[in-house]
C-alpha positions in Angstrom: -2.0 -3.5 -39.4 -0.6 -0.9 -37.2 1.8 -2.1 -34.6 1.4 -1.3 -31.0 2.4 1.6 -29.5 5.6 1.0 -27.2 6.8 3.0 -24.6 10.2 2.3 -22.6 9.9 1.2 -18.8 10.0 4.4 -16.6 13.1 3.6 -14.0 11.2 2.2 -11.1 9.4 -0.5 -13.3 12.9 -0.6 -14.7 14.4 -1.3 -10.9 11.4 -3.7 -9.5 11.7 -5.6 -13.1 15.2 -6.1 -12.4 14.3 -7.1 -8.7 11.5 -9.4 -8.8 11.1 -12.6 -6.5 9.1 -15.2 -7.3 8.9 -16.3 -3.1 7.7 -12.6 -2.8 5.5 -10.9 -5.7 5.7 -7.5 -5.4 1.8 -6.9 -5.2 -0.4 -4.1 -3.9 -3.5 -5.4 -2.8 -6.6 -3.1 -2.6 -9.6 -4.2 -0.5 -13.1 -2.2 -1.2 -16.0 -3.6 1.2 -19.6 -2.3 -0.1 -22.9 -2.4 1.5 -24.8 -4.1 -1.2 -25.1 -5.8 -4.3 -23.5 -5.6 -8.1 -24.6 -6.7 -11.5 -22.3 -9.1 -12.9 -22.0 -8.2 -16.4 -23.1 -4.8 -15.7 -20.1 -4.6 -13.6 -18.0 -5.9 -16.2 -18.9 -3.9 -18.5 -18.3 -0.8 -16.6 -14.6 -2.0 -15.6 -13.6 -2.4 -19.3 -15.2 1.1 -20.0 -12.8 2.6 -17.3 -9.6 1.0 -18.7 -10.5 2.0 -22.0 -10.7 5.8 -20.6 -7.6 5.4 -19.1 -5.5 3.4 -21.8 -1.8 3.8 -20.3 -3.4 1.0 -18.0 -3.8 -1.1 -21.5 -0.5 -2.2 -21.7 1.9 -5.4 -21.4 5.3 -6.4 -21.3 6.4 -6.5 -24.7 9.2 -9.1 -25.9 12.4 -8.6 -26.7 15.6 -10.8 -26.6 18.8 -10.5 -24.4 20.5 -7.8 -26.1 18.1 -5.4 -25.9 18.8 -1.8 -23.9 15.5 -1.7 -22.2 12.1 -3.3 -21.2 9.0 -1.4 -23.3 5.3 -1.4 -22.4 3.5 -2.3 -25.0 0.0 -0.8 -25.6 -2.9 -2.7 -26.9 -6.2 -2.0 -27.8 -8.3 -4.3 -25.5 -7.2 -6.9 -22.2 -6.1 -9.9 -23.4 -7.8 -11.4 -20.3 -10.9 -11.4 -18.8 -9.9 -8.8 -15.9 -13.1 -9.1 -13.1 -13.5 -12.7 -12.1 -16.5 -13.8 -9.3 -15.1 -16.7 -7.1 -17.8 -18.7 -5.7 -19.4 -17.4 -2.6 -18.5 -19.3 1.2 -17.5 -19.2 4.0 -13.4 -18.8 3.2 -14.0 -16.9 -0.2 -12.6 -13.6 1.6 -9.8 -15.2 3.2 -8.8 -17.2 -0.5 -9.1 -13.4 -2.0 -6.9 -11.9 0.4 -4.5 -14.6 -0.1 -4.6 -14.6 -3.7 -3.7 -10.8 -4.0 -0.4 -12.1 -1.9 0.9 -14.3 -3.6 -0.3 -14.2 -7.2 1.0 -11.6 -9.1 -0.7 -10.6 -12.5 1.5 -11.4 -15.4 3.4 -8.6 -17.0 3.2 -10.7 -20.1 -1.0 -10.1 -20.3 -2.9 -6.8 -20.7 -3.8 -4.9 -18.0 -1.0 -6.4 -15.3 -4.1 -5.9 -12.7 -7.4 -8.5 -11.8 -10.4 -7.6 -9.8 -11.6 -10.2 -7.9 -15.7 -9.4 -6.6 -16.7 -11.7 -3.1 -20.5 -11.1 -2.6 -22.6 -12.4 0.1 -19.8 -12.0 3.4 -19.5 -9.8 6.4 -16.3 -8.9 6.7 -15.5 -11.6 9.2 -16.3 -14.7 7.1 -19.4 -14.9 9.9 -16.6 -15.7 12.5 -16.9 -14.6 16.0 -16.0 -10.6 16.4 -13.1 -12.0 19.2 -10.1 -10.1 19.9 -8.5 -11.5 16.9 -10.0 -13.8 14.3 -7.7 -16.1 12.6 -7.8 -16.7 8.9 -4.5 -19.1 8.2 -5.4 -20.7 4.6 -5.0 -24.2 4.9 -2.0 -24.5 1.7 0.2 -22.0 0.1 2.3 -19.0 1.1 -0.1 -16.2 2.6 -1.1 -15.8 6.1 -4.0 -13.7 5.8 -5.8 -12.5 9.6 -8.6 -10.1 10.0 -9.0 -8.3 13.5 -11.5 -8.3 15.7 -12.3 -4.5 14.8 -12.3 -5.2 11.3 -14.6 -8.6 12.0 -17.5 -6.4 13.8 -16.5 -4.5 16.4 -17.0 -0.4 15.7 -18.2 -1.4 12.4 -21.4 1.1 10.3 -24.4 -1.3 10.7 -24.1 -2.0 6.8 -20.7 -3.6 7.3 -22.6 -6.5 9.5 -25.0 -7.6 7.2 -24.5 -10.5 4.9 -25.7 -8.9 1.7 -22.2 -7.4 1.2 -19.6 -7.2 -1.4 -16.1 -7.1 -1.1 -13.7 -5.8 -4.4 -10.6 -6.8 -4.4 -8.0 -5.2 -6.8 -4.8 -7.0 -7.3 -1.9 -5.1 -9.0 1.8 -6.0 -10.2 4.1 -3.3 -8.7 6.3 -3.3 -11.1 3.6 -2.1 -13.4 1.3 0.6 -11.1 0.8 1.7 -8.1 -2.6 2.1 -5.3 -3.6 5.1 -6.3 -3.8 4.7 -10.2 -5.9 2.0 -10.0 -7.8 3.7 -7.7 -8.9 6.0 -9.8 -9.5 3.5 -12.3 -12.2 1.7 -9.7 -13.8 5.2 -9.2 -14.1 5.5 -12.9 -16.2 2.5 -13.2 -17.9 3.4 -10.2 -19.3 6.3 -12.1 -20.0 4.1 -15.0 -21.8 1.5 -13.3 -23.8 3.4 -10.7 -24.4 6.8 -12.9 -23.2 8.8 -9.7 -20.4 11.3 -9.8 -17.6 9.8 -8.7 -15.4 13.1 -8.6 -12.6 13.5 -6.1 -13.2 15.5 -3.4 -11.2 19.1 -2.6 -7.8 18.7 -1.5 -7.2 20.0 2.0 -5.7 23.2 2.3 -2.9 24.2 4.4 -0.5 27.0 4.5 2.0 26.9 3.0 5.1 27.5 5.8 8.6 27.7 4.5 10.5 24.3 5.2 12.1 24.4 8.7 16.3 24.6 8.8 17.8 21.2 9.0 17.9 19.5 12.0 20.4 17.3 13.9 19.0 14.1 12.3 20.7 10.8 11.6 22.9 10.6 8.5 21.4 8.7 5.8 24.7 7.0 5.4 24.4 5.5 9.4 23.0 1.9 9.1 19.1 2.4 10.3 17.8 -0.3 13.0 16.1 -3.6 11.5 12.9 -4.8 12.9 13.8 -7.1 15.1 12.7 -11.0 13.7 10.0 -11.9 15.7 8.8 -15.7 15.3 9.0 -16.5 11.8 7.0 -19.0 9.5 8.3 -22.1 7.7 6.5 -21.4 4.3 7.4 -18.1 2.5 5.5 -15.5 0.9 3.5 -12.3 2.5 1.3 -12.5 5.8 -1.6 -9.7 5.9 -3.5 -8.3 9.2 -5.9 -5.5 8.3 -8.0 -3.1 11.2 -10.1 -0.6 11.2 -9.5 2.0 14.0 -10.9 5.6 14.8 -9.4 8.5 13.2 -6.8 10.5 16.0 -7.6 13.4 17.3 -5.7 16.1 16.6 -5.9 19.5 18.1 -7.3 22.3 15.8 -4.9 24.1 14.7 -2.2 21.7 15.1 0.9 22.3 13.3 1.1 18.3 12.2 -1.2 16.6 10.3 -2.7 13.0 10.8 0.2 11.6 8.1 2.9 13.1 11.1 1.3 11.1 13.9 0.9 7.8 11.9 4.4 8.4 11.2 5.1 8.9 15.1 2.9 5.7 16.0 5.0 3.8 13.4 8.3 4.7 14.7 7.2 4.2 18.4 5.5 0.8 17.8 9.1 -0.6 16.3 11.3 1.1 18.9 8.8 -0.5 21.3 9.2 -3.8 19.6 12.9 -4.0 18.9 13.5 -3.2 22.7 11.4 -6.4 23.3 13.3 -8.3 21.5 16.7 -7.3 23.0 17.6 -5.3 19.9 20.9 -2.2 20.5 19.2 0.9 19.8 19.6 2.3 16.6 18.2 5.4 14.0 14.8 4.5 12.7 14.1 6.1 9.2 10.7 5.1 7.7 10.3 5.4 4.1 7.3 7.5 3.0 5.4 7.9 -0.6 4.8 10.9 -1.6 2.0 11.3 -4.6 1.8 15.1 -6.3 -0.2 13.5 -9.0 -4.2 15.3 -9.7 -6.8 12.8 -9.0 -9.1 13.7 -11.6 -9.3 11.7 -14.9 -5.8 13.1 -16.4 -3.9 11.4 -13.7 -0.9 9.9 -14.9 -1.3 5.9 -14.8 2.0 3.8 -14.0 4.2 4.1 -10.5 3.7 7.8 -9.6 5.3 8.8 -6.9 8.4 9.4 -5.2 10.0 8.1 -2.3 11.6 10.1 0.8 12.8 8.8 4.5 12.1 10.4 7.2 14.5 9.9 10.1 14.2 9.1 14.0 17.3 9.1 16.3 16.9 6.3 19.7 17.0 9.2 21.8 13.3 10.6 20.4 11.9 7.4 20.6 12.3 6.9 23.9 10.4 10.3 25.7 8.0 10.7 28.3 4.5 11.3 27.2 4.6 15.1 27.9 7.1 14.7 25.2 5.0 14.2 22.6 4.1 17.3 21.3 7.8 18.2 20.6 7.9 15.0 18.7 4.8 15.4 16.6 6.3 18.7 16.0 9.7 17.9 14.8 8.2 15.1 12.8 6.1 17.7 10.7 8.9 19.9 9.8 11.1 17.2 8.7 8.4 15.6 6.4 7.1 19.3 5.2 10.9 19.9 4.5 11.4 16.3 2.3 8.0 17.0 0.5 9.5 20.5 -0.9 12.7 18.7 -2.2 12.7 18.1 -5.8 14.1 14.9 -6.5 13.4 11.8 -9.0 11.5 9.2 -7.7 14.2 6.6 -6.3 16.7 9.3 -6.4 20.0 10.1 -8.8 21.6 6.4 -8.6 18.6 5.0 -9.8 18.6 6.9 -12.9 22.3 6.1 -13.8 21.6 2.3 -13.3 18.8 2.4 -15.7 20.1 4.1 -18.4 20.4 2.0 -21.9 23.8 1.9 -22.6 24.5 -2.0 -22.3 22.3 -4.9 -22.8 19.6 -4.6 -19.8 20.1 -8.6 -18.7 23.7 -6.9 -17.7 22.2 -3.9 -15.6 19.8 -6.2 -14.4 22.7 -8.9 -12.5 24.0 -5.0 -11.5 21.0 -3.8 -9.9 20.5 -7.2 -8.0 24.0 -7.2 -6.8 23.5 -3.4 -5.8 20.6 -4.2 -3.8 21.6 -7.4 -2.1 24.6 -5.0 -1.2 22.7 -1.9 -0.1 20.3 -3.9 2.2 21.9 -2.9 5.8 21.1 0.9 4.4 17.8 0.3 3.2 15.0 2.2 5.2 13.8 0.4 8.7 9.9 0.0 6.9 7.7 2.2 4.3 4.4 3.7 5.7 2.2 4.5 2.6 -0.8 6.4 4.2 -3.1 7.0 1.2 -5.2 9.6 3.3 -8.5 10.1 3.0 -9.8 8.5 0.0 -10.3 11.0 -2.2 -13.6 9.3 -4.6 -17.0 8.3 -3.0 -16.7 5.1 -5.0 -20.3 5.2 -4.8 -22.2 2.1 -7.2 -25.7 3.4 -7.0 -28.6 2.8 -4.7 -28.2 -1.1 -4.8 -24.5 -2.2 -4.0 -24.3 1.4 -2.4 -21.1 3.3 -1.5 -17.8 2.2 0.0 -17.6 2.2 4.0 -14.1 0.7 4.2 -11.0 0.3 1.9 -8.1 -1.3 2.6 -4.2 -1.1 0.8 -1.7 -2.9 1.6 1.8 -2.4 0.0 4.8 -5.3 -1.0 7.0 -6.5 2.4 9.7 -8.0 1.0 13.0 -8.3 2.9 15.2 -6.6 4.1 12.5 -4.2 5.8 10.1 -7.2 6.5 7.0 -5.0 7.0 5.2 -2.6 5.6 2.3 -0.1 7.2 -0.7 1.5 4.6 -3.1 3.3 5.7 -6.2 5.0 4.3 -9.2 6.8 5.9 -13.0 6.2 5.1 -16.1 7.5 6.5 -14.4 9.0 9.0 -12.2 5.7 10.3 -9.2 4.6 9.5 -8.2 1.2 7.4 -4.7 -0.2 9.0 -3.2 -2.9 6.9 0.3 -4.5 8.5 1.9 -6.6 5.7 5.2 -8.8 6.3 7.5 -11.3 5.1 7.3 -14.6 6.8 10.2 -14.9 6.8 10.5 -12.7 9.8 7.5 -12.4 11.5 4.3 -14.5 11.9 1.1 -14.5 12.3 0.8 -13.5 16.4 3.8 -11.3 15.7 1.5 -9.1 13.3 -1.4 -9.1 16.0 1.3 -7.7 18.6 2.5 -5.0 16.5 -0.9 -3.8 15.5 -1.8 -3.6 19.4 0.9 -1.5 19.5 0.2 0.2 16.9 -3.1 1.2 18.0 -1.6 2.0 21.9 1.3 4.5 20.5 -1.8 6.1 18.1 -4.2 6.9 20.8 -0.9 8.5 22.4 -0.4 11.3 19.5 -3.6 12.3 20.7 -2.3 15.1 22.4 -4.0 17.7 24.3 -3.6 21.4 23.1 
């Protein structure tokens, strides 16, 4: 018999292996809310066929004692699990998804490190009340998962309110892949199972305009602000608010894109909250992914893209509205300018950590104490804005095509929070994801109100 195929860890599932936390998994939840119906073993069937067309996804940890110089993947020929589970139907079934995708992390041990969970039969709200806010605490365990009153009815496409819905939800070990992979894994079975072409659509063009000079930003090596702990939770784990909002306006012709002003509303909404709280003010920088990979079927599978900050001094947070323009502006040139650099994914460090000269238990204790060291420099938060999804993820005429997708990406400390975002239909899908250790539940409602003020303010006139 042929062994498996082994292929070393790439160096970030080399640094989040070293890193994990049992308190925190390091999960990316994706949330897919169709208008109908699926087949159950149809379904199934389907799902296997797309990871068997993408078989980098086919992989698990393999073993290995103490000594060894590095983790491998190990590829196998089949899941060694039954991957698409259907929890029973009722009234909390979306709330005990949402919470599951927190706090339980697919082994690395088992073939493929992801699970799709399928809730059929409820609105988006659980049939709660489309309030301002609809809370959803779970009665035991770590996540605190809320929907908002946007997401619960309010704006919603008349499909979203009926009760003969179904709601995917993908749950993914970060160590292993990221959102967008397994993305394109879902709209590979979507093709499967519903015989519709399920082919991404054009990538925007924009001119291309030579990065601007550097600007007099904050130093990289100047301790960026914290968010500022807000009312924090007893139990620990991940709390979860997700929203659906319009898409901002933006000027033709603008010289920013929508990714600069979610970046603006994101910087705004923490100043805005750390002066609340009495915090000193301090630089913001705001970690963003950046994902050159094709979306077609030979996109690379794993953790794919590379990580960049982008950097906010008090003073530019702190403007009069007429301001804004300048800000948007400013914003664009630094994140066209980072998006040009060529760099490795978690930069040059991370690659001298992670190389296998000495037994990797030893650069593991190393990495930890690196990071535990590091965390007054690590980035203020990450805003992952997937963009507009790029695959109709359409399932045929009865369960219909997507009309809302949520991500939401890991929020462990020392940032605290995270901010995804992802665009559908022509709205956008705001998940706010944080430790609980920091904030809590109302705290997340706040800072998506904000959120959603300092938004509608980027919506500059020409």
């Amino acid at each position: 018999m042929t062994p498996p195929t082994r292929i070393p860890f790439p160096v970030v599932d080399e640094v989040s292996r070293h890193c994990l936390q049992e308190e925190e998994p390091e999960t990316v939840h994706i949330e897919v809310h169709l208008p109908g119906r699926l087949d159950q073993s149809r379904l199934r069937k389907a799902f296997v066929e797309a990871l068997h067309r993408h078989p980098r996804i086919l992989m698990r940890e393999a073993p290995g004692g103490w000594y060894r110089r590095r983790y491998e993947w190990e590829l196998t020929e089949n899941p060694d699990v039954e991957v698409v589970s259907f929890p029973s139907p009722g009234r909390n079934a979306l709330r005990d998804a949402r919470t599951r995708a927190l706090e339980e992390a697919p082994p690395l041990t088992l073939s493929p490190p992801i699970r799709l969970e399928v809730v059929e039969g409820a609105g988006p709200a659980e049939g709660s009340e489309a309030t301002d806010m609809v809370g959803l605490h779970p009665p035991q365990g770590r996540g605190a998962v809320s929907m908002s009153g946007s997401a619960a009815g309010r704006d919603q496409p008349p499909l979203a309110r009926t009760r003969n819905t179904t709601v995917l939800f993908l749950t993914i070990n970060h160590t292993a892949l990221d959102g967008p992979a397994c993305l394109r894994i879902l709209a590979t079975a979507a093709e499967i199972y519903g015989g519709k072409d399920n082919s991404p659509a054009p990538v925007p063009t924009r001119p291309q305009e030579p990065p601007a000079p550097p600007e007099n930003t904050p130093s990289n090596w100047t301790r960026p602000a914290r968010v500022a702990q807000g009312t924090p939770e007893n139990s620990p784990g991940n709390g979860l608010l997700v929203t659906e909002l319009p898409l901002p306006h933006r000027p033709k012709g603008s010289p920013y894109t929508v990714n600069d002003q979610l970046m603006v509303a994101t910087a705004l909404t923490i100043a805005h909250w750390n002066r609340e709280h009495g915090e000193t003010p301090r630089p913001l920088r705001i970690t963003m992914p950046v994902d050159d990979r094709p979306r077609d079927m030979t996109m690379p599978m794993g953790n794919g893209t590379r990580l960049v900050e982008v950097p906010f001094s008090p003073a530019e947070l702190v403007r009069k509205p007429e301001d804004m323009s300048d800000l948007l502006r400013r914003t664009a040139q630094r994140t066209r300018a980072l998006k040009s650099l060529s760099r490795p994914q978690l930069g040059h460090g991370a690659g001298v950590l992670t190389a296998p000269v000495t037994p990797v238990t030893w650069r593991a204790a190393l990495t930890r104490g690196l990071r535990r060291a590091a965390a007054p420099w690590t980035s203020t938060t990450l805003l992952s804005n997937i963009g507009r999804i790029p695959y109709p993820l359409d399932f045929g005429e009865e369960a219909g095509r997507a009309h809302a997708v949520w991500f939401s990406a890991p929020a462990r400390m020392p940032r605290g929070l995270t901010v995804t975002t992802a665009s559908t239909a022509g709205r956008l899908h705001l998940a706010l994801r944080w430790s609980r250790a920091l904030l809590g539940h109302g705290d997340g409602a706040h800072l998506r109100d904000l959120f959603e003020h300092y938004l509608h303010t980027t919506e500059v006139a020409p």
